[in-house]
C-alpha positions in Angstrom: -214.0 -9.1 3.0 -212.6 -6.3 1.1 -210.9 -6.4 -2.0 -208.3 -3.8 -2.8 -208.7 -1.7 -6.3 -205.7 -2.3 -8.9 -204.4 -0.8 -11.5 -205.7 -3.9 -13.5 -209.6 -3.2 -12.3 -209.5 0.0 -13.4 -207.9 -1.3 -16.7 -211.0 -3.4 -17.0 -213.6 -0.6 -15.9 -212.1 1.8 -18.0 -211.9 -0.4 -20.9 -215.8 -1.9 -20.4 -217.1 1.3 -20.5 -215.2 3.1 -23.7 -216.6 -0.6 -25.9 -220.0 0.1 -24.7 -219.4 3.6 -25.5 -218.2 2.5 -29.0 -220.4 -0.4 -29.7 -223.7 2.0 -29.0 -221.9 4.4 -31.7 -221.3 1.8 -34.1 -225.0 0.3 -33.9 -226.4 3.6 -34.3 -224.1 4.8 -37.0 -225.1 1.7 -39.0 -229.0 2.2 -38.3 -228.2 6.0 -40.0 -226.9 4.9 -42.9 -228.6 1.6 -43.6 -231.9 4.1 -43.5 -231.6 7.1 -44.9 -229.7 7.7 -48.5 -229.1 10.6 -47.9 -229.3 11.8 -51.4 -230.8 15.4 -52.5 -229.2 14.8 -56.1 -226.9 12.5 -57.4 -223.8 14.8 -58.4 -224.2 18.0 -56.2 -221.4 19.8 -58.3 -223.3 19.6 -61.6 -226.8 20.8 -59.6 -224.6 23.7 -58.6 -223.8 24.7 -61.7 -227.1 25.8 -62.6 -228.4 26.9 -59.3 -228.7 30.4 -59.3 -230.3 30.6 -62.5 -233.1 27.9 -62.1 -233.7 29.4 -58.8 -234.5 33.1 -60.3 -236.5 31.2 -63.3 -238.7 29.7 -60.4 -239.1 32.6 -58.3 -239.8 34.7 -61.5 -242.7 32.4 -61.8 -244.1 33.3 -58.5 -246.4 29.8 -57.6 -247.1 28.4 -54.8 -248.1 25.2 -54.3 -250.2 24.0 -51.1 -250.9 20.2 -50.1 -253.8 18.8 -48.7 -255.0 15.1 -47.7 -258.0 14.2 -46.2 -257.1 10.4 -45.4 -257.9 9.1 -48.6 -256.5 11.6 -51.3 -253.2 14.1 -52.1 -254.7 17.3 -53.6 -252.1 19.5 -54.9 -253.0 23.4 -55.7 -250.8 25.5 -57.6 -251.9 29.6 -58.0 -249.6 32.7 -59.3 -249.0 35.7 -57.4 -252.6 36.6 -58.6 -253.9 33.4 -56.9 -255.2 32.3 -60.1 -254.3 28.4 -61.6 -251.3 29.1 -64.0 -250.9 27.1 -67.1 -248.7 23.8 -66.5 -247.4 21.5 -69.0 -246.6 18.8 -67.0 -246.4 17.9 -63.3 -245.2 14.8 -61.3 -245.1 14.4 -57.6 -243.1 11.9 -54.8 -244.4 11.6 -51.7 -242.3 9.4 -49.4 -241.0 9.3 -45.8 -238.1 11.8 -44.8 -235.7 9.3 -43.2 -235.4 6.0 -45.6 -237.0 5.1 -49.4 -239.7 1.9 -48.2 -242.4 3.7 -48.8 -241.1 6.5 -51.8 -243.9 6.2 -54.5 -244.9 8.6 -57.3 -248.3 10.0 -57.5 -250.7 9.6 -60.3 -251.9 13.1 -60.5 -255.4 14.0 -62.2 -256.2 17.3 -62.7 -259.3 18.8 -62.2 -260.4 22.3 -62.0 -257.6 23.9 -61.0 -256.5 20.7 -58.4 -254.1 17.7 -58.9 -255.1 14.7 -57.0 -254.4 11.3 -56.2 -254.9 8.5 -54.3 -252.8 8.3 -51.0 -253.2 6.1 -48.2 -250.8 7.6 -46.0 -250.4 6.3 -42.6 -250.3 8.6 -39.6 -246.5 10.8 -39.3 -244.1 12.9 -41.2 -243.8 12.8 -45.1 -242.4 14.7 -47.8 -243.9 15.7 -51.0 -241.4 16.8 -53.9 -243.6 18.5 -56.6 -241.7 19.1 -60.0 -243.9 20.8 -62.3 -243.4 22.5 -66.0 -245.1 25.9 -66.9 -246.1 26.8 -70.2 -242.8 28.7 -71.3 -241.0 25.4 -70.0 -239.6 27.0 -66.9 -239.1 24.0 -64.6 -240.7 24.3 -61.1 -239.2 21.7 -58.2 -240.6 22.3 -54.3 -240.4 20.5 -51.5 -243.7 20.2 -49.3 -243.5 18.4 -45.5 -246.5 17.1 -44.7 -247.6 15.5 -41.4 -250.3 12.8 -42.0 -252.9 12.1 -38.6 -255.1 9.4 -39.2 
């Protein structure tokens, strides 16, 4: 026995498939924003403001700074265009997840010869390491390191 297609079951077909189509958007656009805070800085205009010149103040500086982690600890090496440790006043460093804040902790960085470490029991996958640090003239220093951890 056949049934014949209406206007009304196309109605219904039509209409089943655009709430799926929203529901799935809506789950997924709450899964977004309930994980991820999607905060750089807290007023962007004010960061602006400054931008241009804190970024020639840093590059001026010349450092690089390269990550390490060998399952147990965060090393953090900072040289000068000479490859040589440069004199810092004072550094802090983040390491947390790139998508949500759970795991966002602050290193407690000893120094020693030339390398900042810390403990870090990082479990395998992506993380990002923001380093601030201070040179001796008080030129601030702020990078952001990814880092993929394989346990």
């Amino acid at each position: 026995m056949k049934r014949e297609l209406t206007g009304r079951h196309v109605l219904a077909i039509t209409l089943c498939a655009f709430g799926v189509i929203v529901a799935v958007n809506l789950v997924m656009a709450f899964k977004a924003v309930g994980t991820f805070p999607g905060l750089e800085v807290q007023n962007s205009y004010v960061a602006s403001q400054s931008f241009d010149r804190d970024r020639a103040a840093q590059q001026a500086l010349g450092w690089t700074v390269q990550a390490g982690h060998d399952g147990q600890r965060l090393t953090l090496e900072v040289t000068d265009p000479h490859g040589q440790h440069p004199m810092i006043r004072e550094l802090s460093a983040t390491i947390g997840r790139p998508t949500h804040i759970r795991e966002d902790r602050v290193l407690d960085l000893t120094y020693d010869g030339g390398i900042f470490s810390a403990p870090a029991d990082l479990a395998a996958g992506s993380w990002i390491l923001h380093v601030t640090a201070t040179a001796a003239d008080g030129t601030e220093f702020r990078q952001r390191l990814d880092h993929i951890a394989r346990n």
